[in-house]
Steps between C-alpha positions, in 0.01 A plus 500: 500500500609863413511726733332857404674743693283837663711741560789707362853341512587781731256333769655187516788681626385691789478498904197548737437384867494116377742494236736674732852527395568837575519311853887479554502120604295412184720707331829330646358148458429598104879644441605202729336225285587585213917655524630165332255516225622560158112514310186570549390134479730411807381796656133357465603143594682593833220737602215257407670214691574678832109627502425123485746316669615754798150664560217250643198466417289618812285186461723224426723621839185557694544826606250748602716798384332717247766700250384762218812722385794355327682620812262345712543189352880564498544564842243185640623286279136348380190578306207364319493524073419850545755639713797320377389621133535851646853440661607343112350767316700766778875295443457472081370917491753570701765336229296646226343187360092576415310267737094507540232274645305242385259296631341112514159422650553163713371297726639519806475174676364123331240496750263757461389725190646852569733674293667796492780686354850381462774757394790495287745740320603551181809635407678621120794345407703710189639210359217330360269830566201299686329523802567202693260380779677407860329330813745565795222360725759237643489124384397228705379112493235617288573843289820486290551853318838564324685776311518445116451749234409262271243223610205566779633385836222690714365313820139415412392347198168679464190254482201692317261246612532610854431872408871562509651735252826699421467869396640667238529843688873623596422794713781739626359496881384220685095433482320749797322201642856301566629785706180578669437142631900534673433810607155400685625139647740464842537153439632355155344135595145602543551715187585232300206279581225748510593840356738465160299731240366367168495615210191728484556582900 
């Protein structure tokens, strides 16, 4: 699938209070990343791979900490889909790669019929001048998401016949009804089972 991108190239570029690296620790951990680099693509690999592998995911370690801004999420060291998106958008701007949002409808658990948004990024790479979809959620027994620019390696293989579906939509800020539902809960567990928004939320 294509991705249709909404905004200016400019906006893919910029800072606010979730994509935060004007912070200087987002900042330092962007430079830091990415000093050995000699491209852009290993500049995308390292970053993508430290969001996933270094970062949990707030569910999978069981932790009731809720994180929004890519500092945040820096300085906690967790985050749902949402937050860690923010906290790779923040360390690619910062190096001045383009990086948006996109966005899967799921369902969250096998055993009941709820779904809700998942989040990903998108990011350009020069080279072979593409967007190229990322899922730094953070693997585990049963999501595997890799960095490739050439085959799909995202988490969830979308199943249409469960009212799943993958949008086309790269946006240059993250969906108002993500960052409202972190900015509402005090405890990422009970978010996760009751409040995650959906799609028309």
């Amino acid at each position: 699938m294509k991705l249709i991108q909404r905004n200016r190239d400019a906006a893919y570029l910029q800072y606010d209070k979730y994509v935060d690296f004007d912070n200087p620790m987002v900042m330092e951990k962007a430079m830091d990343l990415t000093k050995n680099c000699r491209s852009v693509y290993e500049k995308i690999e390292t970053i993508y791979y430290f969001v996933r592998d270094e970062i949990d995911h707030t569910w999978d370690a069981k932790d009731s900490t809720i994180t929004i801004s890519a500092s945040d999420v820096l300085e906690k060291k967790t985050g749902i889909s949402y937050s860690k998106a923010n906290l790779l958008a923040a360390l690619m701007r910062a190096n001045g790669i383009y990086t948006g949002f996109c966005y899967q409808r799921i369902k969250r658990f096998t055993y009941d019929n709820k779904l809700a948004l998942h989040a990903l990024n998108a990011v350009f790479e020069p080279d072979v001048k593409k967007w190229i979809r990322l899922d730094a959620r953070g693997n585990n027994y049963q999501f595997q998401a890799d960095f490739s620019i050439n085959e799909r390696h995202l988490g969830y293989e979308i199943r249409p016949e469960l009212g799943e579906f993958e949008f086309d939509d790269l946006i240059a800020v993250p969906l108002p009804s993500t960052m409202a539902v972190l900015e509402k809960s005090t405890n990422a567990i009970k978010m996760y089972y009751n409040d995650l928004p959906d799609y028309n939320d």
